[in-house]
PLY file of the C-alpha trace (Angstrom):
ply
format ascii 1.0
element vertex 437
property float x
property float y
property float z
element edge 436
property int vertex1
property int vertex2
end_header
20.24 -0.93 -8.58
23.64 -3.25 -7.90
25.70 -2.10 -5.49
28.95 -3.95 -4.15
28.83 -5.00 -0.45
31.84 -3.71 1.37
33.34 -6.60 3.76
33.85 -5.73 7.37
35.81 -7.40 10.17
33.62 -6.56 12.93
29.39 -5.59 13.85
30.77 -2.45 15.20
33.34 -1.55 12.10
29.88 -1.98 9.34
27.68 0.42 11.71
30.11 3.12 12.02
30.81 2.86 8.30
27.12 2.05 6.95
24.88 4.02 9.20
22.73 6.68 8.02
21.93 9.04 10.92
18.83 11.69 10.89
16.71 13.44 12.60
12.79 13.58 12.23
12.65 17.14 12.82
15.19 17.93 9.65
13.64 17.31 6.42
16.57 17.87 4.30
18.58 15.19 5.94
15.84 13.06 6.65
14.69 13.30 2.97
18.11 12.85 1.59
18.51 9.27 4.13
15.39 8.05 2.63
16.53 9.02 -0.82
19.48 6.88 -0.43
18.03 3.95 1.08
15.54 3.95 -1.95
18.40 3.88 -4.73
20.08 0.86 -2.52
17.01 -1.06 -3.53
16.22 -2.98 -7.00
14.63 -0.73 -9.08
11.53 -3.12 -9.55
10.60 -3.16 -6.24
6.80 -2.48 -5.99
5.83 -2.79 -2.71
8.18 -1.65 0.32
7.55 -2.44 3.99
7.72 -0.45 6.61
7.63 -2.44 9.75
7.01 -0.99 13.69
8.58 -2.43 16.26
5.77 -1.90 18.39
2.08 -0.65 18.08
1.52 2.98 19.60
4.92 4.15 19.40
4.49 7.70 18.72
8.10 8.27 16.75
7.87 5.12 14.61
3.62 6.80 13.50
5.44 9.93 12.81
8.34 8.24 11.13
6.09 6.27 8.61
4.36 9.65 7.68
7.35 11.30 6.91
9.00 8.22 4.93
5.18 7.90 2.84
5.27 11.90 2.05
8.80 11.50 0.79
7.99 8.16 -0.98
5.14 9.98 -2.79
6.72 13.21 -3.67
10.14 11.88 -5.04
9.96 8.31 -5.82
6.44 7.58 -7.41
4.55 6.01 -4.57
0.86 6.55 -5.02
-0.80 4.37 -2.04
-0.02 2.95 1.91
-1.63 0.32 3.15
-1.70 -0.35 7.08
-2.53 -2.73 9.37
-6.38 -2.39 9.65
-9.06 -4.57 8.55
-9.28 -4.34 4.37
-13.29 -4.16 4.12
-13.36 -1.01 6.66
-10.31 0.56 4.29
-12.60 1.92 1.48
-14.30 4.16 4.21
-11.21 6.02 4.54
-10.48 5.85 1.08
-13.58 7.81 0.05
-12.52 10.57 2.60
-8.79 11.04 1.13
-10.64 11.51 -2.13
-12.87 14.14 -0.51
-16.13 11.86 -0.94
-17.29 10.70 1.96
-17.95 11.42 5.63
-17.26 14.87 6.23
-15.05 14.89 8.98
-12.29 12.57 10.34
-14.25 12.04 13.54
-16.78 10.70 11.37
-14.92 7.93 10.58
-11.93 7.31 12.76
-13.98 4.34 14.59
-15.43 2.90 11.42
-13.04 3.19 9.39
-9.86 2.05 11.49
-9.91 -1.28 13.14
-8.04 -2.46 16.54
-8.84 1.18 17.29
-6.22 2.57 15.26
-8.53 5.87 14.12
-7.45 7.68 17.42
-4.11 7.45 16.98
-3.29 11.52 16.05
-0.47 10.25 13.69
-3.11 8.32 12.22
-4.92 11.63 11.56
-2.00 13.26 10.57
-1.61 10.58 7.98
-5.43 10.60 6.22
-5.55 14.54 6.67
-2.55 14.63 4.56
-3.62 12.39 1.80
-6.57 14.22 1.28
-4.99 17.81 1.31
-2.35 16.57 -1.18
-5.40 15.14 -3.84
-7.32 18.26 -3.24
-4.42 20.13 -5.05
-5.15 20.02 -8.98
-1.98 20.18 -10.04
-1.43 16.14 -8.12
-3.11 14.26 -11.24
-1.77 10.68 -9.36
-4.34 11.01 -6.10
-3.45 8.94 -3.30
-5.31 6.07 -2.22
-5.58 4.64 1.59
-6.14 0.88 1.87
-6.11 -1.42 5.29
-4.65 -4.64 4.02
-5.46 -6.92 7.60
-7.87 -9.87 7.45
-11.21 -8.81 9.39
-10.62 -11.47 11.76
-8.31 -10.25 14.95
-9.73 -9.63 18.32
-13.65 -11.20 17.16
-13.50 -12.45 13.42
-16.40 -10.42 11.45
-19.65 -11.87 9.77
-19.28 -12.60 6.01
-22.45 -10.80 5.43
-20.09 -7.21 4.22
-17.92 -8.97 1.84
-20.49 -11.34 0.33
-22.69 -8.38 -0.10
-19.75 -6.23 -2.25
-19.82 -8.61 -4.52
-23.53 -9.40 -4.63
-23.93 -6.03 -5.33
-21.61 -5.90 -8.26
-23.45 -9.13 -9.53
-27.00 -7.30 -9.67
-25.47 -4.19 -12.02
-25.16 -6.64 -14.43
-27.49 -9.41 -13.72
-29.90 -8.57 -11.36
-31.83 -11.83 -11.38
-28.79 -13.96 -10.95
-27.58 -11.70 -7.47
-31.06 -12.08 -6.75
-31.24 -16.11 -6.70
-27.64 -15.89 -4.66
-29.54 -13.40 -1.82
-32.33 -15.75 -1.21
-29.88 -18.46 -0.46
-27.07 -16.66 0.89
-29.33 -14.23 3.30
-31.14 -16.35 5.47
-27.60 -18.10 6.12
-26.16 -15.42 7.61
-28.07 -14.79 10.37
-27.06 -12.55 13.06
-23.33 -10.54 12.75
-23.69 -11.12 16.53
-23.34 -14.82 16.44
-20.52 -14.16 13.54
-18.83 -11.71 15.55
-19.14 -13.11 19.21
-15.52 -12.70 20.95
-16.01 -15.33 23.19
-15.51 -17.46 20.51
-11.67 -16.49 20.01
-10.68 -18.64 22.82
-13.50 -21.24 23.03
-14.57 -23.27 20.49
-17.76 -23.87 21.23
-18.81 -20.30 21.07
-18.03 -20.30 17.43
-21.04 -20.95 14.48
-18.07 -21.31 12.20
-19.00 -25.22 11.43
-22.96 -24.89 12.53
-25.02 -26.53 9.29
-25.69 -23.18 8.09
-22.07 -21.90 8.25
-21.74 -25.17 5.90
-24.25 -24.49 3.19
-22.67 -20.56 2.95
-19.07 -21.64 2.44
-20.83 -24.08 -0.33
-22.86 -21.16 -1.66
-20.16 -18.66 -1.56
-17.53 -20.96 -3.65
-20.23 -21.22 -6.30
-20.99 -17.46 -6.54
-17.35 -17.18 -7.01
-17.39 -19.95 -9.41
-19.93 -17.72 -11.21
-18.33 -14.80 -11.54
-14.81 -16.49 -12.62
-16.50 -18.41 -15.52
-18.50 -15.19 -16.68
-15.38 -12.87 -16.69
-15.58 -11.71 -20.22
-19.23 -11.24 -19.89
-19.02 -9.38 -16.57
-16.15 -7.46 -17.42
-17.75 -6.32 -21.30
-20.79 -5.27 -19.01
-18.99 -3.28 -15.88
-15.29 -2.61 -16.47
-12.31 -4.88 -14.97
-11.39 -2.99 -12.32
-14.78 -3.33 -10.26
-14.84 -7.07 -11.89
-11.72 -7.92 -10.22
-12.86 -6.01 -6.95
-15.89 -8.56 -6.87
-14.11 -11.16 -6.94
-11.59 -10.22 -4.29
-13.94 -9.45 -1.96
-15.82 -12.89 -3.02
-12.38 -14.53 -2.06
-12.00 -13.10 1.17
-15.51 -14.41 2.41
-14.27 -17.48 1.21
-11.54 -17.13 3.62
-13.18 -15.79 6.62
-15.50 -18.86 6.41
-12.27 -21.09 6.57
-11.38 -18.94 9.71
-14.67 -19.67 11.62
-14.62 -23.02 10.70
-11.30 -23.19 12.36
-12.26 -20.93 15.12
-14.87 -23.88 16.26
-12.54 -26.52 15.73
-10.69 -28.03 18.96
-7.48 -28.98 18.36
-3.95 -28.45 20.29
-2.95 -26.22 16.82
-5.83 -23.97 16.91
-3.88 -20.75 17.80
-1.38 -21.82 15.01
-3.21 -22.46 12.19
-5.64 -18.95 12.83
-2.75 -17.04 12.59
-1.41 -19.09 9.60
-4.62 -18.04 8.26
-5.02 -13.91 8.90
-1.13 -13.88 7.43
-2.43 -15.47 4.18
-5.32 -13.66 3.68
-3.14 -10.39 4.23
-0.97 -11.16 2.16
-3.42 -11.87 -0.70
-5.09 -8.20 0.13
-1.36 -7.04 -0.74
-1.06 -8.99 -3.91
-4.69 -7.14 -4.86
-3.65 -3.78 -3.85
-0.69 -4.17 -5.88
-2.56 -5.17 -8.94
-5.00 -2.12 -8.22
-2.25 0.13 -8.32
-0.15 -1.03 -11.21
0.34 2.00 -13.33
-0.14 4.32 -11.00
2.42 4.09 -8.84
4.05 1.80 -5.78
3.07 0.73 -2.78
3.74 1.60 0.89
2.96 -1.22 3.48
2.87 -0.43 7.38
2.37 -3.02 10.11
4.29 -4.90 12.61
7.77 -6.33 12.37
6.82 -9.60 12.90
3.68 -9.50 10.25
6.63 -8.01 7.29
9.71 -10.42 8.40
10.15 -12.48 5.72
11.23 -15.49 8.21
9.21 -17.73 10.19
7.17 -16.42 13.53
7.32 -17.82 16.64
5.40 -16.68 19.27
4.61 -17.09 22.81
0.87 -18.03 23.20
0.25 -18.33 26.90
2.29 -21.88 28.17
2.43 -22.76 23.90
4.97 -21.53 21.40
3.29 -21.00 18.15
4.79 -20.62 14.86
3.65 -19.74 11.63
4.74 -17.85 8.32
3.85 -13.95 8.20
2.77 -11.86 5.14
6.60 -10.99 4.46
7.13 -14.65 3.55
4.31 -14.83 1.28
5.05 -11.57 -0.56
8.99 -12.92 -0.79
7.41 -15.60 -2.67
5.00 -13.57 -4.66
7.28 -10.62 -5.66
10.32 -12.15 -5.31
12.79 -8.16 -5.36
9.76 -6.52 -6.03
9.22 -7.06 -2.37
11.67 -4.88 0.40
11.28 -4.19 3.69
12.66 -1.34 6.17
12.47 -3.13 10.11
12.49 -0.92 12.70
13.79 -1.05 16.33
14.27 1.31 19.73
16.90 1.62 22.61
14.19 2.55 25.61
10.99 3.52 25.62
9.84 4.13 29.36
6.19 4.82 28.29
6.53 1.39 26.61
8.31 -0.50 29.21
11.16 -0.93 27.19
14.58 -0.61 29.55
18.18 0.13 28.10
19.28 -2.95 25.88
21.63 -5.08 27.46
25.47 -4.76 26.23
26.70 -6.67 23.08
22.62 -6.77 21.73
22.27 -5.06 18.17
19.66 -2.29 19.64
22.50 -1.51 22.11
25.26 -1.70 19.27
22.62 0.57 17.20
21.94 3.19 19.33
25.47 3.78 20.45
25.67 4.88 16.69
25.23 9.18 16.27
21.33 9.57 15.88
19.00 9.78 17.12
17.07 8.02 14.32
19.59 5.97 11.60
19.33 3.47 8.82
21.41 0.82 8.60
21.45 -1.63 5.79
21.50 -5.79 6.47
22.94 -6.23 2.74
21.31 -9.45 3.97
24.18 -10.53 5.87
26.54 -10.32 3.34
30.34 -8.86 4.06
29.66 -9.11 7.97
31.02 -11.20 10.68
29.09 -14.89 10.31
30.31 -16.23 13.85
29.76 -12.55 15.81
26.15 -12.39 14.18
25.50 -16.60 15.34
26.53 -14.95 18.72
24.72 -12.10 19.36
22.57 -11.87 22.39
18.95 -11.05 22.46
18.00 -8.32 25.02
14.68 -8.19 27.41
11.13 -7.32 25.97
8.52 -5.25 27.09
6.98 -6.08 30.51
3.48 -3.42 29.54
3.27 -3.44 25.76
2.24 -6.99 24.55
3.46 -5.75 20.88
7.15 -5.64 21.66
7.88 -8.99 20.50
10.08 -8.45 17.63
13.55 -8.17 19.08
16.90 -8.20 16.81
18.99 -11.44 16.43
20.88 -13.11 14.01
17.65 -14.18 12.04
16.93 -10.44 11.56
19.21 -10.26 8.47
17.52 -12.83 6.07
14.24 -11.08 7.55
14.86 -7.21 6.70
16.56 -5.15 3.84
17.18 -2.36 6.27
16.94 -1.04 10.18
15.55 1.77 10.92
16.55 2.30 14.96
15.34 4.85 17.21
17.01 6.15 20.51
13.20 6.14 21.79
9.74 6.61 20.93
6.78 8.00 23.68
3.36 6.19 23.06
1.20 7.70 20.46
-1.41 10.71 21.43
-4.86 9.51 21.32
-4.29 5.74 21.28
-6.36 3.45 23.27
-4.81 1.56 26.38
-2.98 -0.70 24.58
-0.31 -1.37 27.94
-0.47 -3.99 30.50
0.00 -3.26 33.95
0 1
1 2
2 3
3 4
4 5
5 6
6 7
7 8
8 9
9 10
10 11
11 12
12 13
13 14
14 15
15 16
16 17
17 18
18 19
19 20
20 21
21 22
22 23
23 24
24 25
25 26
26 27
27 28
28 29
29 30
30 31
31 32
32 33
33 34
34 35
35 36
36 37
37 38
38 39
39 40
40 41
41 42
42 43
43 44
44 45
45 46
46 47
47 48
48 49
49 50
50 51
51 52
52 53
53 54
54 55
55 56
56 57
57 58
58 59
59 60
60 61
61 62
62 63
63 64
64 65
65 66
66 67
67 68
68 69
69 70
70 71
71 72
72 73
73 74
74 75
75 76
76 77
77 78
78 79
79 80
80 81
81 82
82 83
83 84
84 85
85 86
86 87
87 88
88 89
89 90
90 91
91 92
92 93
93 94
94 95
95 96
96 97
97 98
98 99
99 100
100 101
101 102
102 103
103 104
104 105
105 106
106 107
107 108
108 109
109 110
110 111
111 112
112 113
113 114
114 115
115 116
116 117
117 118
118 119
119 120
120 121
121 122
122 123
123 124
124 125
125 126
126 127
127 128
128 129
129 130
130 131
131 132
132 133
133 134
134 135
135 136
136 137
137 138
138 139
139 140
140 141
141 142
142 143
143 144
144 145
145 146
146 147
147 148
148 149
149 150
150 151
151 152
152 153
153 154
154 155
155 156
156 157
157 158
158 159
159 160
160 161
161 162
162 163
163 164
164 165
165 166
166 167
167 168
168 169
169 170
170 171
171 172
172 173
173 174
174 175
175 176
176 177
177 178
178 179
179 180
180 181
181 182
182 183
183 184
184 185
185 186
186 187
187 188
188 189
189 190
190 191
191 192
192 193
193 194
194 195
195 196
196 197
197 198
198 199
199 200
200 201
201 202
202 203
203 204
204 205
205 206
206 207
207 208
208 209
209 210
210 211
211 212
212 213
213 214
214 215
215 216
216 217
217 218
218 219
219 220
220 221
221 222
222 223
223 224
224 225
225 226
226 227
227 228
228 229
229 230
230 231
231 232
232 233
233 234
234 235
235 236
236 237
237 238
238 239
239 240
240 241
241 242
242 243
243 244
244 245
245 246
246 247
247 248
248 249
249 250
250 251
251 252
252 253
253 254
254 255
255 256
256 257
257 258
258 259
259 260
260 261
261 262
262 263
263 264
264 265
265 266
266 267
267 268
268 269
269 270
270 271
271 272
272 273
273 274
274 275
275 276
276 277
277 278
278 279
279 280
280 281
281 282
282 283
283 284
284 285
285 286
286 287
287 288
288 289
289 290
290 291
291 292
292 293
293 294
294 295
295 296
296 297
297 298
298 299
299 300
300 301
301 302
302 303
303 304
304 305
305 306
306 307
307 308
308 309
309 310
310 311
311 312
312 313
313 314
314 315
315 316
316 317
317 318
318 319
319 320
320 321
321 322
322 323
323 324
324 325
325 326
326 327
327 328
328 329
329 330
330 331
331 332
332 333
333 334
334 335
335 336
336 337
337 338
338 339
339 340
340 341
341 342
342 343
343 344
344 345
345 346
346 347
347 348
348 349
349 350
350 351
351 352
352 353
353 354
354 355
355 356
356 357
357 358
358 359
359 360
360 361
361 362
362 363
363 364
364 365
365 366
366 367
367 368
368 369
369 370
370 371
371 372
372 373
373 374
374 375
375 376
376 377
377 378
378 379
379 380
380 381
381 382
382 383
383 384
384 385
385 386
386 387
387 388
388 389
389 390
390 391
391 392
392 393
393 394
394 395
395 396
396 397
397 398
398 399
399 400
400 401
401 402
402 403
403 404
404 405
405 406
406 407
407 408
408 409
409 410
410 411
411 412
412 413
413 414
414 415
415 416
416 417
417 418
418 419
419 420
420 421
421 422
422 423
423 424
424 425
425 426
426 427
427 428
428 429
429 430
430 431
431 432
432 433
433 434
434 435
435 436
C-alpha cells in the first residue's frame, strides 16, 4: 500500500505526530495499532519480522504472541517461525497439530533449543496454536517452525538431517538409501565427537576436517546430487512437498559440514566467518518455510534485532570486533518488499540491567512519547531530519544480559520498517539464567 511520507523539521516533531501508543493489556487498541501498521506495509509482503531487543524479556514474549494471534486472525498469517534450531522445530510442530507428545513438558527441552521451551510465553505461544487448530471451523491450521541453524552454543552431528532425507530416499528406492547408509553411517561416528562444545572455542577439539568428516561432506553432496537429478522421478513417486523437504534437509547437512570444517580451522576470522555462516543457513530455512507456506498464508519471523536488521553486524567478540551480514540482509535480497521488519527497543529494564537511556538517545526520545508500548514508523528515513539522525547519541548497554546489543542509532532506519518501544520489560517466567553477574 503507498502512502506519502509527511516531512518533519525535527526527531521530536515525527514522534509526537507518528507514534502509535498501546497497551498490551487492551486488545482493542492494541489490535487496531497492529492493524494499522500492517496496511502501512506493501501488500506483497510475505514474511514480517518481529525482532527482540533482548532474549528473556518477558513484555517483548508476550508482545510477539499478541502481534502473531492478531496476524493470524485478521491478516492471513498461517505460521511463526522463532529462533530455535530448524531440525528440533517439527517436534513442536506435530504437537500444535495435536500429533505428538502429549504434553508440553514432553517436549519443551527437545523441542526448543538454547533452552527456549521454559520460557512460559513460549508455552503460551504453542498452547495457543494448538487450541486454535483443534477448532474445526479454522480449516488454515497453524504451523510452528524454528528457523536457526543447529549450530550455536555446540554445532550438532549431521547424522539427524542426513537421516530425513535418507529416509525419504528408501520410500521410493530402498536399495539406493541403502547403498548411501553403508557409506554415510560408519562416517558419522559418535554425535559426541560432532557435538563436543569444547570445540566452539578451540580448534583442535573439532572433527570438522578429520578424513572422515571429508569423505561425508563428499558423500552428502552426491546424495544431494541424486535426489536433484531424479526430481521428476522422486516427486511422481512421493509428492513435492516431502521431495522438496528432502532436499532441504540434505542442504542443511551440507552446511553444517561447512560449519565444522570451519569450526577446526585456525584462523584470526574464525568467529567471523561462523557467524557469517549460521546467518546464511537461517536465512535459507526462511526462504524454505516460505515456499512451504505459499498458499496458505504468511509468515511470522521472531528472533533478535540484530539476526532481522537488514544492515551489517558488528559485534564485540572478546578484544575482536566481528562483523558479518544477518538473515535480514539475505531475506532483503531474497524478497526484496516481500520482506518487513518491526525492531523493537526498551527504556529500563532493572531485571535486565538496562538503566534509564541517556538524554538526546532515540530510546530516551521514544519513551518520553505516551505509552507505555508504541509503534513508530522509520518510513526508512525519509521526511526526517538527515543531520539530527547523523547526530544522535547511542546510550549504555546491558552490564548482565549479554543479548542487549542492539541499541538504536542512525543505522537503525535503513535496518527496520518500524519500532516497536517499550517503557520496560521484567525477564521472562521460567527462563534459564541467561544474566551475567
Amino acid at each position: 500500500m503507498t502512502h506519502t511520507t509527511a516531512v518533519y523539521a525535527t526527531l521530536d516533531d515525527w514522534i509526537a505526530h507518528e507514534a502509535i501508543p498501546f497497551s498490551l493489556d487492551s486488545r482493542l487498541n492494541f489490535n487496531a495499532a497492529v492493524d494499522t501498521v500492517i496496511d502501512s506495509l506493501c501488500d506483497s509482503v510475505a514474511l514480517l519480522g518481529f525482532g527482540e531487543a533482548l532474549h528473556g524479556g518477558e513484555e517483548l514474549l508476550v508482545l510477539r504472541n499478541q502481534l502473531f494471534q492478531r496476524l493470524v486472525e485478521a491478516h492471513g498469517y498461517s505460521a511463526i517461525a522463532i529462533e530455535s534450531s530448524f531440525p528440533r522445530g517439527p517436534i513442536i510442530n506435530e504437537y500444535v497439530l495435536g500429533r505428538g507428545p502429549v504434553s508440553y513438558e514432553a517436549l519443551q527441552d527437545t523441542g526448543f533449543s538454547h533452552g527456549f521451551g521454559k520460557f512460559e510465553a513460549n508455552r503460551e505461544l504453542v498452547e495457543w496454536m494448538r487450541h486454535y487448530n483443534a477448532d474445526p471451523a479454522h480449516q488454515t491450521k497453524l504451523q510452528f517452525y524454528g528457523f536457526d541453524s543447529p549450530t550455536d552454543m555446540a554445532a550438532d552431528s549431521p547424522r539427524q538431517t542426513l537421516h530425513v532425507a535418507l529416509d525419504y530416499l528408501s520410500l521410493v528406492d530402498s536399495g539406493s538409501s541403502q547403498e548411501y547408509r553403508n557409506r554415510i553411517d560408519p562416517l558419522l561416528g559418535q554425535d559426541s565427537a560432532w557435538e563436543d562444545p569444547a570445540a566452539a572455542l578451540d580448534p583442535t577439539q573439532a572433527i570438522g576436517r578429520s578424513p572422515e568428516a571429508t569423505a561425508l561432506r563428499i558423500e552428502t553432496e552426491e546424495l544431494i546430487s541424486e535426489l536433484r537429478v531424479r526430481r521428476p522421478e522422486l516427486v511422481a513417486r512421493s509428492d513435492e512437498r516431502r521431495y522438496r523437504e528432502a532436499v532441504h534437509y540434505a542442504v542443511v547437512a551440507r552446511q553444517l559440514l561447512h560449519y565444522h570444517a570451519v569450526l577446526a580451522q585456525t584462523s584470526e576470522k574464525r568467529q567471523e566467518r561462523l557467524l557469517n555462516i549460521r546467518d546464511a543457513m537461517m536465512a535459507e530455512n526462511l526462504a524454505y518455510i516460505v515456499s512451504r507456506e505459499q498458499g496458505r498464508g504468511n509468515v511470522l519471523v521472531f528472533a533478535h534485532n540484530n539476526h532481522l536488521k537488514r544492515e551489517k553486524v558488528q559485534w564485540q567478540w572478546g578484544n575482536e570486533t566481528v562483523s558479518w551480514w544477518p538473515v535480514g540482509s539475505h531475506l532483503h535480497e531474497l524478497f526484496g518488499r516481500r520482506y518487513a521488519v518491526i525492531g523493537s527497543a526498551i527504556g529500563s529494564s532493572p531485571a535486565n540491567g538496562v538503566g534509564q537511556p541517556e538524554a538526546g538517545t532515540l530510546e530516551a526520545r521514544f519513551t518520553s512519547a505516551p505509552g507505555p508500548v508504541r509503534f513508530i514508523p522509520t518510513h526508512q528515513g525519509q521526511g526526517l531530519p538527515v543531520e539530527e539522525i547523523a547526530a544522535l547519541p547511542i546510550r549504555s548497554g546491558s552490564k548482565k544480559n549479554r543479548s542487549y546489543m542492539e541499541l538504536l542509532g542512525a543505522q537503525s532506519f535503513a535496518d527496520f520498517d518500524w519500532f516497536a518501544v517499550l517503557d520496560t520489560t521484567a525477564y521472562a517466567p521460567g527462563g534459564w539464567p541467561y544474566l551475567e553477574g
